[in-house]
PyMOL commands that place a pseudoatom at each C-alpha (Angstrom):
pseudoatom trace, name=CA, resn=UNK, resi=1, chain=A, elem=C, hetatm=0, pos=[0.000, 0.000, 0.000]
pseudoatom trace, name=CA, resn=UNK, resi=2, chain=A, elem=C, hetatm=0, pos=[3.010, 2.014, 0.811]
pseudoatom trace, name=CA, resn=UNK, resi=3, chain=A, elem=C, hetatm=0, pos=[4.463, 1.869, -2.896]
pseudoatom trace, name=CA, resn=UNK, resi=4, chain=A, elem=C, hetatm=0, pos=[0.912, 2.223, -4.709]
pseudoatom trace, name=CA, resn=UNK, resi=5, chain=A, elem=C, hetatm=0, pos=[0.352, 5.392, -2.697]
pseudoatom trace, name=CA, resn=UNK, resi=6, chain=A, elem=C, hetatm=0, pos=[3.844, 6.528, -3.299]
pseudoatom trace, name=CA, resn=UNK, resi=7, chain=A, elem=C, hetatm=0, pos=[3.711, 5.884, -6.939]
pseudoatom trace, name=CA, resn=UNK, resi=8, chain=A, elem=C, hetatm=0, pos=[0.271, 7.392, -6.832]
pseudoatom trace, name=CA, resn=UNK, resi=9, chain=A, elem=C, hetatm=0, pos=[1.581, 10.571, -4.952]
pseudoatom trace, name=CA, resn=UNK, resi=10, chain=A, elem=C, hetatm=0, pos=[4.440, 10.684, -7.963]
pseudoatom trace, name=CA, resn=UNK, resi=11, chain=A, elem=C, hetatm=0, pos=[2.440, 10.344, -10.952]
pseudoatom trace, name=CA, resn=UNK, resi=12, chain=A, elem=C, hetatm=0, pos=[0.013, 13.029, -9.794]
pseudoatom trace, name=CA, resn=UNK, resi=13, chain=A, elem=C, hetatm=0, pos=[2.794, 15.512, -8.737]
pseudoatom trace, name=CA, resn=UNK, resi=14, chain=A, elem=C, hetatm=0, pos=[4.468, 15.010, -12.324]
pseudoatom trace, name=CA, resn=UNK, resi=15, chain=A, elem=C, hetatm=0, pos=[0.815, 15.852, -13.595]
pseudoatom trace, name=CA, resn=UNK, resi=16, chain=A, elem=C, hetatm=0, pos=[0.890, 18.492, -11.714]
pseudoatom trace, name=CA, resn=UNK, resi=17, chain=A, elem=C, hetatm=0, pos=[4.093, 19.580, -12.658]
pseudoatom trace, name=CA, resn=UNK, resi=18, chain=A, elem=C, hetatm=0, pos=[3.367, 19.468, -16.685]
pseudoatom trace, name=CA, resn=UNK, resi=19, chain=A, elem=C, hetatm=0, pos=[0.290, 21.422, -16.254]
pseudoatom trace, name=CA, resn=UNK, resi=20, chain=A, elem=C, hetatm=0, pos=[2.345, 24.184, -14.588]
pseudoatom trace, name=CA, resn=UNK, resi=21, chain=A, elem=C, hetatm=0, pos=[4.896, 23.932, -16.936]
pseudoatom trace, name=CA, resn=UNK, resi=22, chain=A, elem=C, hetatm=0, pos=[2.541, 24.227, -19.831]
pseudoatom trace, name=CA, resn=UNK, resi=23, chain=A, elem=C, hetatm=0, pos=[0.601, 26.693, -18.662]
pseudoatom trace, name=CA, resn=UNK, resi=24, chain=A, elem=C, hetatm=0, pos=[3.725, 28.901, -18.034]
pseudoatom trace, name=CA, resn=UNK, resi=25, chain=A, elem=C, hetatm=0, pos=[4.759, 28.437, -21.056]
pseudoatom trace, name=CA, resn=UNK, resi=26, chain=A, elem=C, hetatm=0, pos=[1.374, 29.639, -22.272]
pseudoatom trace, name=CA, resn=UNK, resi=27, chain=A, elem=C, hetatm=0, pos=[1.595, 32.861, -20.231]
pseudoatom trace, name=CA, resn=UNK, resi=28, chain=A, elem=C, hetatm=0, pos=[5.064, 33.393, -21.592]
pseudoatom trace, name=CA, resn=UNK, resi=29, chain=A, elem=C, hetatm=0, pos=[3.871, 32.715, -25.466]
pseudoatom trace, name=CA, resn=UNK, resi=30, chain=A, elem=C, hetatm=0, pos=[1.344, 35.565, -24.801]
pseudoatom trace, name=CA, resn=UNK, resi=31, chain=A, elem=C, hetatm=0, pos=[3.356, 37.775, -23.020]
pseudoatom trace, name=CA, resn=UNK, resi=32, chain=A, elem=C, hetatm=0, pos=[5.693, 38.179, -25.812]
pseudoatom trace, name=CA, resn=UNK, resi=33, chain=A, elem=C, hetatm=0, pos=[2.982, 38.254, -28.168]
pseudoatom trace, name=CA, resn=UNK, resi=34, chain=A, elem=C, hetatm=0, pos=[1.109, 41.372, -26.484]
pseudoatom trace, name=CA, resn=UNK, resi=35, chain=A, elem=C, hetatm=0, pos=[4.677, 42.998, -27.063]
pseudoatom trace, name=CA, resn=UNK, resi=36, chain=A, elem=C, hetatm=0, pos=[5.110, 42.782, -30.687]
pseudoatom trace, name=CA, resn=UNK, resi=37, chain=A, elem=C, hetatm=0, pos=[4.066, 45.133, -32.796]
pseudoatom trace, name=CA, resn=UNK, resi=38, chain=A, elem=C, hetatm=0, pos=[3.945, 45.014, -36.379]
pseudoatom trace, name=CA, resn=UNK, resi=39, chain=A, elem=C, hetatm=0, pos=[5.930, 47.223, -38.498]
pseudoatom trace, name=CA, resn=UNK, resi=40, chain=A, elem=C, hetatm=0, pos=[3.955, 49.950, -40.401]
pseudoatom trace, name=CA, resn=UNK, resi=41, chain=A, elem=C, hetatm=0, pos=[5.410, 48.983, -43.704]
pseudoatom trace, name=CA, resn=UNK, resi=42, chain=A, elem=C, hetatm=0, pos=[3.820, 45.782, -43.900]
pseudoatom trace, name=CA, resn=UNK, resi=43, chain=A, elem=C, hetatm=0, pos=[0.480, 45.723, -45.536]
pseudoatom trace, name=CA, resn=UNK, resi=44, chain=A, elem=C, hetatm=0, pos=[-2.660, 44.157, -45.277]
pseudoatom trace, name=CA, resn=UNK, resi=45, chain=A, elem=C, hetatm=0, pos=[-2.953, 40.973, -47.032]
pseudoatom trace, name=CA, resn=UNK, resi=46, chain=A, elem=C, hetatm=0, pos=[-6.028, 40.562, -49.366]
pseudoatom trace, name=CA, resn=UNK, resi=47, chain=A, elem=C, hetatm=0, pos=[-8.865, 38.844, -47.885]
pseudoatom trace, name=CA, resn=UNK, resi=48, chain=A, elem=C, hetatm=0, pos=[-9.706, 36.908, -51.041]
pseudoatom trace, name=CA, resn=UNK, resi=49, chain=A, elem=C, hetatm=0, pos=[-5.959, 35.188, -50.863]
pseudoatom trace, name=CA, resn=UNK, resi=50, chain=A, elem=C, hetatm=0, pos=[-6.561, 33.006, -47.661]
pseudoatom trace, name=CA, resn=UNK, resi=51, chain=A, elem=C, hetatm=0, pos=[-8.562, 30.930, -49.635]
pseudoatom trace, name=CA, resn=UNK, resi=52, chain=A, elem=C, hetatm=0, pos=[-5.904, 28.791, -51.339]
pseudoatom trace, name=CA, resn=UNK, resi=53, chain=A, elem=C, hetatm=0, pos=[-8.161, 28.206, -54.897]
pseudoatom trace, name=CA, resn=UNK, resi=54, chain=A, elem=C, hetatm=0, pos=[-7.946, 31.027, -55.231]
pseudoatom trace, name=CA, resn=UNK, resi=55, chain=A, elem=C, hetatm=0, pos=[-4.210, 31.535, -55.557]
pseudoatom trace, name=CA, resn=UNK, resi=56, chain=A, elem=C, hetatm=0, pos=[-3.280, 28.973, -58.088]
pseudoatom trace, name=CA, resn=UNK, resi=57, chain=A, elem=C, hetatm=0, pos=[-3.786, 31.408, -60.861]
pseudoatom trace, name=CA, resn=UNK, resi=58, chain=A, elem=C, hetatm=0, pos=[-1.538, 33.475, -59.824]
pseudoatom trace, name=CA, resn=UNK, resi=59, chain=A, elem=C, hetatm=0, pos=[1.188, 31.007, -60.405]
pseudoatom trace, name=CA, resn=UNK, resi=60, chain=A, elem=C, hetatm=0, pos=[4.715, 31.637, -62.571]
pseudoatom trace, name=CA, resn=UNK, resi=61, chain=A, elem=C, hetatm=0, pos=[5.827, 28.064, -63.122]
pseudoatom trace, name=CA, resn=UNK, resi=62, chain=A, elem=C, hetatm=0, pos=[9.364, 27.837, -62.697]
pseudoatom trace, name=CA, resn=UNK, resi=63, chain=A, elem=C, hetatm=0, pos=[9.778, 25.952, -66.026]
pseudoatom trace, name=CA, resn=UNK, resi=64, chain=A, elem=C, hetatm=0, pos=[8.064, 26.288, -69.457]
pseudoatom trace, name=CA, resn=UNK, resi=65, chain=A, elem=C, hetatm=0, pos=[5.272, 24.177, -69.741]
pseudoatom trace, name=CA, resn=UNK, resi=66, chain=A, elem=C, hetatm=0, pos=[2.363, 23.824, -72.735]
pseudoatom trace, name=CA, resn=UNK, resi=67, chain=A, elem=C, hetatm=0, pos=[-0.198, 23.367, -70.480]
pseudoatom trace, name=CA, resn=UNK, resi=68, chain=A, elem=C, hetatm=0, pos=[-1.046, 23.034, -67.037]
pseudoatom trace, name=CA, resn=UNK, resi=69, chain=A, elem=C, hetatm=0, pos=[-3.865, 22.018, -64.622]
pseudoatom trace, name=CA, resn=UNK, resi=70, chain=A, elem=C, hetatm=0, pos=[-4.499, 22.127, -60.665]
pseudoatom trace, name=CA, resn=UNK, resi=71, chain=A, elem=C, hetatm=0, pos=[-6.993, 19.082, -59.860]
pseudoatom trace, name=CA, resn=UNK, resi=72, chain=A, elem=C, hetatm=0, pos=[-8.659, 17.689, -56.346]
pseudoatom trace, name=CA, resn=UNK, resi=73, chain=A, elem=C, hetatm=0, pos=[-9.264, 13.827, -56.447]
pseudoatom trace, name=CA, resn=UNK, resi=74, chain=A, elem=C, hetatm=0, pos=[-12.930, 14.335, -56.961]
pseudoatom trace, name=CA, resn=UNK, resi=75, chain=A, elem=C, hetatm=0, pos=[-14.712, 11.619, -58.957]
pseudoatom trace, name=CA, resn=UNK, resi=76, chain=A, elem=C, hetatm=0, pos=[-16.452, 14.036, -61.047]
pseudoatom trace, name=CA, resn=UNK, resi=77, chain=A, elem=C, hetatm=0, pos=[-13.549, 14.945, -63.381]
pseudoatom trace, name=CA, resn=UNK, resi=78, chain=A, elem=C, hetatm=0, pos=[-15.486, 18.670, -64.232]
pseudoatom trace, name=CA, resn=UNK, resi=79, chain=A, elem=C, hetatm=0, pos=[-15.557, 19.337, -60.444]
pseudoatom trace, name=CA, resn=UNK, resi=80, chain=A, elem=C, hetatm=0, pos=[-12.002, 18.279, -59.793]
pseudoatom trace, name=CA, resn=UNK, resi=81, chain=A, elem=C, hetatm=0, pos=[-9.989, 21.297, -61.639]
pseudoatom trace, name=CA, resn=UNK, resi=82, chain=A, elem=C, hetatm=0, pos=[-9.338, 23.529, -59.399]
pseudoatom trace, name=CA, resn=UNK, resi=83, chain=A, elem=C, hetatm=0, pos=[-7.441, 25.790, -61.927]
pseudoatom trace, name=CA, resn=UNK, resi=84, chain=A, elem=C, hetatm=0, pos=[-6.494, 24.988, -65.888]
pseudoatom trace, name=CA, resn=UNK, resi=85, chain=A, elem=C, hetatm=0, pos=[-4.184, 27.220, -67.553]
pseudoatom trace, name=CA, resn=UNK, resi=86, chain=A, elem=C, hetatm=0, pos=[-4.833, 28.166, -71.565]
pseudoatom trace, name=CA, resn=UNK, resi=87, chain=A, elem=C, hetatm=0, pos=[-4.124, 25.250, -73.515]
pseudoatom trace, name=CA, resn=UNK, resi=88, chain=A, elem=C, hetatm=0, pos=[-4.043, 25.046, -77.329]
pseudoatom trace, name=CA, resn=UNK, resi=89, chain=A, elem=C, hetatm=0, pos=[-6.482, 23.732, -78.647]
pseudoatom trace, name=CA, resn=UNK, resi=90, chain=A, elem=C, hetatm=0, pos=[-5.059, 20.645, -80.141]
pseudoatom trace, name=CA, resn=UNK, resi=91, chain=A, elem=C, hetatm=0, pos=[-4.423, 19.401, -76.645]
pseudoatom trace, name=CA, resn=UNK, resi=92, chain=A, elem=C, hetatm=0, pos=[-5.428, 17.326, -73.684]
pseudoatom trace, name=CA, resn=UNK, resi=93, chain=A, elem=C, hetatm=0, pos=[-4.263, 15.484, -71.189]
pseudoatom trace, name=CA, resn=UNK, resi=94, chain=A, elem=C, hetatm=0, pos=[-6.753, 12.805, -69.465]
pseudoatom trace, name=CA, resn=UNK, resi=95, chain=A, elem=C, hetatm=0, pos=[-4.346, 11.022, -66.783]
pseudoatom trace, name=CA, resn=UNK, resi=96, chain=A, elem=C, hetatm=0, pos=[-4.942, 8.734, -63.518]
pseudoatom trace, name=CA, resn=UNK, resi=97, chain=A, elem=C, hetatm=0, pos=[-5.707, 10.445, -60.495]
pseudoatom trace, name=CA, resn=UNK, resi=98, chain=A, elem=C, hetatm=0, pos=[-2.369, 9.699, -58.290]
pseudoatom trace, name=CA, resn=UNK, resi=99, chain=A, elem=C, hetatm=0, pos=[-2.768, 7.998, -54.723]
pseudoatom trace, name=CA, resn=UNK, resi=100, chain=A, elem=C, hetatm=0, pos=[-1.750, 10.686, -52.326]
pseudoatom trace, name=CA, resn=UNK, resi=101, chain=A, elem=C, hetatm=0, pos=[-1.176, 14.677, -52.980]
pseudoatom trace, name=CA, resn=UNK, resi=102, chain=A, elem=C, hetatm=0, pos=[-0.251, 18.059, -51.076]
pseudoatom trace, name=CA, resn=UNK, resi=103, chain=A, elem=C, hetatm=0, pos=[-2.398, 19.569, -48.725]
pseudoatom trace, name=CA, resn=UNK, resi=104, chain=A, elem=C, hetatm=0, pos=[-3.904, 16.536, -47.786]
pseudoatom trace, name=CA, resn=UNK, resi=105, chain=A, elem=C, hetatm=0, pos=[-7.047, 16.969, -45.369]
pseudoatom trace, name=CA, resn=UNK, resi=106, chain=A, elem=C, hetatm=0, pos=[-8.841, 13.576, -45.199]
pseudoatom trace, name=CA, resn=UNK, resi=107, chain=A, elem=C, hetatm=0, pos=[-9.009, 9.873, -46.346]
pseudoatom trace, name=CA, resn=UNK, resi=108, chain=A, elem=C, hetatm=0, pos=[-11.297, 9.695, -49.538]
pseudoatom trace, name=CA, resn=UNK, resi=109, chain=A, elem=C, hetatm=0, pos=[-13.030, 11.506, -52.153]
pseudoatom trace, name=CA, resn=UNK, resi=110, chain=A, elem=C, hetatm=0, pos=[-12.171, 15.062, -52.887]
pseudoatom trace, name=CA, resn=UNK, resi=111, chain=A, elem=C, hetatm=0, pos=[-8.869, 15.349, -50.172]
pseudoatom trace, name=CA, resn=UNK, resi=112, chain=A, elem=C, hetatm=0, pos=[-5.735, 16.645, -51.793]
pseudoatom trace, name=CA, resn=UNK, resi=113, chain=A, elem=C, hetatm=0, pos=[-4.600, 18.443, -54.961]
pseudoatom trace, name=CA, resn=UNK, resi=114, chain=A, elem=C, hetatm=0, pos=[-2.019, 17.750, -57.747]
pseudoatom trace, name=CA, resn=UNK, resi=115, chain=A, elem=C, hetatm=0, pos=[-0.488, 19.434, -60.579]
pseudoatom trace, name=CA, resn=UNK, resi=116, chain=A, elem=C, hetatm=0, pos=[-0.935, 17.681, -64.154]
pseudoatom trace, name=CA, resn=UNK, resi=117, chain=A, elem=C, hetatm=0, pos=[1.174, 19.507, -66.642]
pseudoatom trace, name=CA, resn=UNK, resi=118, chain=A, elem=C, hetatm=0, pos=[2.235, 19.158, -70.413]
pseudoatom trace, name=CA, resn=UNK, resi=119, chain=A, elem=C, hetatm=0, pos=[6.070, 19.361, -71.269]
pseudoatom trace, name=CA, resn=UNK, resi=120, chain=A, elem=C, hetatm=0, pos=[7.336, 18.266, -74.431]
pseudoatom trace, name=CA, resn=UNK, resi=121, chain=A, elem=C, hetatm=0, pos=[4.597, 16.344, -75.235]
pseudoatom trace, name=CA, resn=UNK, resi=122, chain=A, elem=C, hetatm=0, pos=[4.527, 14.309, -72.040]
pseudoatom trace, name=CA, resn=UNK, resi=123, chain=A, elem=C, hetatm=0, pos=[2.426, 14.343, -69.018]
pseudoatom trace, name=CA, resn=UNK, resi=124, chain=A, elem=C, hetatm=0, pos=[4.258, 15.402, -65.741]
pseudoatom trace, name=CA, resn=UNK, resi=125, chain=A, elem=C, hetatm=0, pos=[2.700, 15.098, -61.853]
pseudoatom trace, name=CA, resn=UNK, resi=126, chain=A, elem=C, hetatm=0, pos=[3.805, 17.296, -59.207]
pseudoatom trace, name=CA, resn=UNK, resi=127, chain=A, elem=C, hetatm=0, pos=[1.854, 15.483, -55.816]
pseudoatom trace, name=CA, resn=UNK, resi=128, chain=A, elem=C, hetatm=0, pos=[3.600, 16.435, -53.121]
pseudoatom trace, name=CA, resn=UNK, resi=129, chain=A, elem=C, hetatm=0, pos=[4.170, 19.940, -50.977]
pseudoatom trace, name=CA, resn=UNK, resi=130, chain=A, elem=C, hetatm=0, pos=[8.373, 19.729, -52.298]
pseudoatom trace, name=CA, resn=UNK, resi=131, chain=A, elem=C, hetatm=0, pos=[7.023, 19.053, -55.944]
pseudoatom trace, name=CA, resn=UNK, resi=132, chain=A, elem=C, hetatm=0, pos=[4.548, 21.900, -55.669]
pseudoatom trace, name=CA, resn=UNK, resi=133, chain=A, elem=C, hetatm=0, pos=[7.454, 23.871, -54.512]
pseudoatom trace, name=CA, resn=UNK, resi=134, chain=A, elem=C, hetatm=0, pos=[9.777, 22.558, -57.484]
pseudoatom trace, name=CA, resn=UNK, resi=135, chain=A, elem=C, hetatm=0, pos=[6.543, 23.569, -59.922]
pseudoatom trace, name=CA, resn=UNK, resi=136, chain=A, elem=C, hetatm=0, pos=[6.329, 27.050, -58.334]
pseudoatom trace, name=CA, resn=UNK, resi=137, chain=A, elem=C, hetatm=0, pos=[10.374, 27.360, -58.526]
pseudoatom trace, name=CA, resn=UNK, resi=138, chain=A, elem=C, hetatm=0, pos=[11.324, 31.683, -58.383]
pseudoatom trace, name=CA, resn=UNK, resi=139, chain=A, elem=C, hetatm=0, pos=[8.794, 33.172, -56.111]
pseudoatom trace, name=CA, resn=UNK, resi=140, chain=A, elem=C, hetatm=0, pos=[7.343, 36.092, -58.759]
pseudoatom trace, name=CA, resn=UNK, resi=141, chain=A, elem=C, hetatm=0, pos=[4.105, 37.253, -56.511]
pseudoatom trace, name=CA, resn=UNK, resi=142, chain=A, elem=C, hetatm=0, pos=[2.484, 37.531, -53.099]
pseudoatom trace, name=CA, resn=UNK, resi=143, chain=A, elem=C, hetatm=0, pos=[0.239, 34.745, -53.873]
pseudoatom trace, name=CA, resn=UNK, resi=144, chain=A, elem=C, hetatm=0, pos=[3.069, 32.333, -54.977]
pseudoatom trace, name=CA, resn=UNK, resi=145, chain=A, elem=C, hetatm=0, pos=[4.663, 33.661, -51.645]
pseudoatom trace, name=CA, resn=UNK, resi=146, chain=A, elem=C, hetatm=0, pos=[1.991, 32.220, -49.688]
pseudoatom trace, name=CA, resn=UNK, resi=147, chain=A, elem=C, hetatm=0, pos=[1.053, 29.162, -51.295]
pseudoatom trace, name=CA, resn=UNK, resi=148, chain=A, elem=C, hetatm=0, pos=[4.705, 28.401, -50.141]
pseudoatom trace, name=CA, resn=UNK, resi=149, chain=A, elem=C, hetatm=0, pos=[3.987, 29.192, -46.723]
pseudoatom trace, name=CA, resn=UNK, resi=150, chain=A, elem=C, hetatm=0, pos=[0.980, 27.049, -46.796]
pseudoatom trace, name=CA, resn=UNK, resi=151, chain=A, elem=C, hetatm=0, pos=[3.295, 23.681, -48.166]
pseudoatom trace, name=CA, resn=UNK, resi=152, chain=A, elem=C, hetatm=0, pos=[4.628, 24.307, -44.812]
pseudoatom trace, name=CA, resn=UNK, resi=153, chain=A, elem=C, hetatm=0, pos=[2.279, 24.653, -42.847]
pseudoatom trace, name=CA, resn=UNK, resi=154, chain=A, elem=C, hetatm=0, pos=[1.359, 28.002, -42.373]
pseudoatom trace, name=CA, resn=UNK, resi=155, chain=A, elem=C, hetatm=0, pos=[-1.580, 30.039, -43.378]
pseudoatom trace, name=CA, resn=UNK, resi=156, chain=A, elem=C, hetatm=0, pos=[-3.511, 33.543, -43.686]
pseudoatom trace, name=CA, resn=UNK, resi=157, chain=A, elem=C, hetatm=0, pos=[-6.049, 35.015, -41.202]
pseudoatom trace, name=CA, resn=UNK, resi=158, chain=A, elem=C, hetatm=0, pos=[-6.407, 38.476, -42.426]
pseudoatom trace, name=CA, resn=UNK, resi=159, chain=A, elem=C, hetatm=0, pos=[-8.197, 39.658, -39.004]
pseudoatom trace, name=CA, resn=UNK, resi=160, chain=A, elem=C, hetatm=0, pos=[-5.392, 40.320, -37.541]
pseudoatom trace, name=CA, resn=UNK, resi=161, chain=A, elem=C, hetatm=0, pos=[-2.160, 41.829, -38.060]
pseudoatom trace, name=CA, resn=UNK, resi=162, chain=A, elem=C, hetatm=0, pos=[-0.175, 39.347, -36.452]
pseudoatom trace, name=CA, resn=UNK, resi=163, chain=A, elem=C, hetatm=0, pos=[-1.328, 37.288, -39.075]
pseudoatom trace, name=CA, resn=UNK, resi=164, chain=A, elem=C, hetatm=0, pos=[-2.729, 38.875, -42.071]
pseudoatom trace, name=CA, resn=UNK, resi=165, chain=A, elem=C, hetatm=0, pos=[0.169, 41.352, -43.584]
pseudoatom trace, name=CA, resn=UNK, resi=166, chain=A, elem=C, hetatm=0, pos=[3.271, 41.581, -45.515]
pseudoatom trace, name=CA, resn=UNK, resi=167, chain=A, elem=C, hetatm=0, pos=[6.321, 43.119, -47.088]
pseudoatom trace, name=CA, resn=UNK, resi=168, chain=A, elem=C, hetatm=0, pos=[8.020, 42.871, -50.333]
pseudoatom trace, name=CA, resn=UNK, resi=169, chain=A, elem=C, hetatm=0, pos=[11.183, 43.446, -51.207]
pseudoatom trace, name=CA, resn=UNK, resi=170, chain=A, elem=C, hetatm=0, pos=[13.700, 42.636, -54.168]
pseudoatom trace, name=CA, resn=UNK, resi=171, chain=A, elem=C, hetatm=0, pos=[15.579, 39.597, -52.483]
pseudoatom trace, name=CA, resn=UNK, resi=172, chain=A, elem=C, hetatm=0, pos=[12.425, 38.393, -50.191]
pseudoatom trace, name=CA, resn=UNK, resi=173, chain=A, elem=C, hetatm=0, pos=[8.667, 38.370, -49.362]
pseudoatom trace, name=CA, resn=UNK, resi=174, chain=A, elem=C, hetatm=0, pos=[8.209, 38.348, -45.245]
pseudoatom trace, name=CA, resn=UNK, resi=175, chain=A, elem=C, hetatm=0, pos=[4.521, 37.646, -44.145]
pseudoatom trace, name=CA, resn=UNK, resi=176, chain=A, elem=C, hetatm=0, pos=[2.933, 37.436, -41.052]
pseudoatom trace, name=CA, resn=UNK, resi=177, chain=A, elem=C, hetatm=0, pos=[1.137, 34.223, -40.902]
pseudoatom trace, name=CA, resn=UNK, resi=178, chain=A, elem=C, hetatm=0, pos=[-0.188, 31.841, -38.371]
pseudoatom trace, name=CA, resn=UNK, resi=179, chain=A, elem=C, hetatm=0, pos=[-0.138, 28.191, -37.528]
pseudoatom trace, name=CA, resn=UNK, resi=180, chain=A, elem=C, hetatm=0, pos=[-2.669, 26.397, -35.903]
pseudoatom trace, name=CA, resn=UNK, resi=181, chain=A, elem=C, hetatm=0, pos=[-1.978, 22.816, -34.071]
pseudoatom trace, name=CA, resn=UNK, resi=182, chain=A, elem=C, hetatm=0, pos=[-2.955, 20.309, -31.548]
pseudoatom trace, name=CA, resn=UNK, resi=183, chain=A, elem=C, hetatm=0, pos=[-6.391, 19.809, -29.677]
pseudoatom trace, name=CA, resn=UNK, resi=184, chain=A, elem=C, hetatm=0, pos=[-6.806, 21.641, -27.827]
pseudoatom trace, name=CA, resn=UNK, resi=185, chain=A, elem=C, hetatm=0, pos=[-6.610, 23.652, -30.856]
pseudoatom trace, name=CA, resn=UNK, resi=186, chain=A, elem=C, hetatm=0, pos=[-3.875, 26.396, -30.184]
pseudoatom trace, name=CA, resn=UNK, resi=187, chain=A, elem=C, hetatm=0, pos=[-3.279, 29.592, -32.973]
pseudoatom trace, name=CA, resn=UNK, resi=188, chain=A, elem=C, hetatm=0, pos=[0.588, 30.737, -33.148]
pseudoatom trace, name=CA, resn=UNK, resi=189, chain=A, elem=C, hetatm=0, pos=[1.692, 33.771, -34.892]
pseudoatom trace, name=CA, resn=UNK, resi=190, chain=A, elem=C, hetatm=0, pos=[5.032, 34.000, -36.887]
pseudoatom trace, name=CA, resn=UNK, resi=191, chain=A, elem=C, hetatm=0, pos=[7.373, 36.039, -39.091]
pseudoatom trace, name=CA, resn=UNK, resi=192, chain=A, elem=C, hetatm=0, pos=[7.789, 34.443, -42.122]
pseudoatom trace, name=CA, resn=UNK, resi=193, chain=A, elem=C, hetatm=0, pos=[11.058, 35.587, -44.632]
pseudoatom trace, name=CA, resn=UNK, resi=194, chain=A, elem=C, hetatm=0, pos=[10.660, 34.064, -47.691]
pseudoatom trace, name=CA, resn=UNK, resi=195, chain=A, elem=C, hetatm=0, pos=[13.738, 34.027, -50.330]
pseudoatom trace, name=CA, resn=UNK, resi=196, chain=A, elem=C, hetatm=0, pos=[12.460, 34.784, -53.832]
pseudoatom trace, name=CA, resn=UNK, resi=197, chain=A, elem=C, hetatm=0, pos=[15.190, 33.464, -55.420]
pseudoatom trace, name=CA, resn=UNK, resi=198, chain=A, elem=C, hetatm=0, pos=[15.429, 30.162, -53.561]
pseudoatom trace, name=CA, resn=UNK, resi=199, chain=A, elem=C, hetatm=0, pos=[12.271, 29.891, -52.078]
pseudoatom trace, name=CA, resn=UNK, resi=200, chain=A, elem=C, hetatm=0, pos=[14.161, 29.674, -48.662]
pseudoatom trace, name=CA, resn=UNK, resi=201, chain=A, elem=C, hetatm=0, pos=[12.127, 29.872, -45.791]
pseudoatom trace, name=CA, resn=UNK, resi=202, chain=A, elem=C, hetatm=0, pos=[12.607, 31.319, -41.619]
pseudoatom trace, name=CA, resn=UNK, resi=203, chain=A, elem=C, hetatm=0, pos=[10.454, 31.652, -39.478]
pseudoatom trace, name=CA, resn=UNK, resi=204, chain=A, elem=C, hetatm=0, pos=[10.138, 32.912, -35.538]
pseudoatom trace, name=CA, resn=UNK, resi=205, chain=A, elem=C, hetatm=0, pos=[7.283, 32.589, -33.767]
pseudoatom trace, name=CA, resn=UNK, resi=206, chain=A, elem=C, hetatm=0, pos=[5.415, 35.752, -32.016]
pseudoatom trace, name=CA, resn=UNK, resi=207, chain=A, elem=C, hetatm=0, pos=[3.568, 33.608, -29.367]
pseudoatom trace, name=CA, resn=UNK, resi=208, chain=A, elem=C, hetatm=0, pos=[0.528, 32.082, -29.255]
pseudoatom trace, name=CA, resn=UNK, resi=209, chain=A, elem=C, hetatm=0, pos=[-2.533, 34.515, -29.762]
pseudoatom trace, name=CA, resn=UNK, resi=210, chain=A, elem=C, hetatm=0, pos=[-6.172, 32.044, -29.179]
pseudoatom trace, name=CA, resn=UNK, resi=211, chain=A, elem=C, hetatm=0, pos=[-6.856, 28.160, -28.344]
pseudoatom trace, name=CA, resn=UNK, resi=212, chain=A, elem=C, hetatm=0, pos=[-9.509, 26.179, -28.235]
pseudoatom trace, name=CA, resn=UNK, resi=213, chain=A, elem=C, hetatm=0, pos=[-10.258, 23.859, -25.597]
pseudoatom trace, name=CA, resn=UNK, resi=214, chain=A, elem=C, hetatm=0, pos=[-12.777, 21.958, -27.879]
pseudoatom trace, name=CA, resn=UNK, resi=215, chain=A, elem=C, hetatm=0, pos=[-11.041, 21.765, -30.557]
pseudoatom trace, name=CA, resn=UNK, resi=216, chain=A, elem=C, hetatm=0, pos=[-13.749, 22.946, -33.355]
pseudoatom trace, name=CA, resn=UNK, resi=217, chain=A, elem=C, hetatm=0, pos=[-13.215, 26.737, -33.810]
pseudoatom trace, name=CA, resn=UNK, resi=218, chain=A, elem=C, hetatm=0, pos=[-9.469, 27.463, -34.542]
for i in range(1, 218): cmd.bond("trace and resi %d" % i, "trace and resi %d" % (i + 1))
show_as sticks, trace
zoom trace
């Protein structure tokens, strides 16, 4: 009885220990986040490009293709492209849907995106976030800048500033953008510095700014 208590006594004060630990670190993520200010010369990003659709047209491919086409994994072939670029009219290219793409968000119908292009004649698949970043190669625009981002995990939230704005300059784009993780669901800003020649990315995190405790909102 000794040992059960003892053990019992030990595995609650660990508990107890983690909870204070993570709710420091909390307090601390916050703190430093109340502190930050954003820079004046960063703008507000346009609410229309935190909807990721709607950003594929904006996209310089790195290499010169005939024809290319952003498609979901729907089974209704109209309803999975996403995006098509001008194609002449001679062509078409009617290929397999692959087994796994980027931004994957479920198991099934309609859960991840690919690239389908046309080079020389051939068909060539870009299904993954590093092939998607291979396709997208210089980084020309904002949007391209962001659809980066997002193969990494980060994303827009243009209600806030922390979040929602950015800079451009010759050598880089630098957003503010936000991550969300976990359950309870927890929102993290961070700077994002994005090389436009390399598509290099940093990052450092301005604290966490909103969680969720179910797990449903965020």
């Amino acid at each position: 009885m000794y040992w059960n208590n003892s053990l019992s006594y030990i595995c609650t004060g660990n508990t107890f220990s983690m909870k204070l630990i993570i709710a420091f670190s909390l307090i601390l993520s916050n703190l430093l986040y109340s502190q930050a200010k954003v820079p004046d010369d960063y703008k507000k990003i346009p609410d229309i490009l935190d909807t990721v659709e709607y950003l594929y047209p904006f996209i310089v491919p790195d290499k010169d293709y005939a024809y290319w086409r952003v498609l979901s994994n729907d089974l209704d072939y109209e309803k999975a492209i996403i995006y098509e670029s001008q194609a002449p009219d001679f062509m078409t290219i009617n290929e397999p849907v692959p087994e796994r793409g980027f931004f994957q968000k479920c198991i099934g119908n309609n859960c991840f995106s690919y690239v389908l292009a046309c080079k020389n004649e051939r068909s060539v698949y870009f299904s993954n976030e590093q092939q998607l970043r291979d396709f997208i190669g210089t980084v020309d625009n904002l949007p391209e800048a962001i659809l980066l981002a997002k193969t990494y995990g980060y994303s827009v939230d243009t209600t806030n500033r922390f979040t929602g704005t950015y800079k451009i300059e010759d050598r880089h784009i630098s957003m503010y953008l936000m991550q969300s993780k976990g359950c309870p669901a927890v929102k993290e800003s961070f700077l994002v510095k994005i090389n436009r020649r390399t598509g290099k990315i940093e990052a450092k995190s301005n604290g966490i700014y909103a969680k969720d405790e179910n797990c449903s909102s965020l």
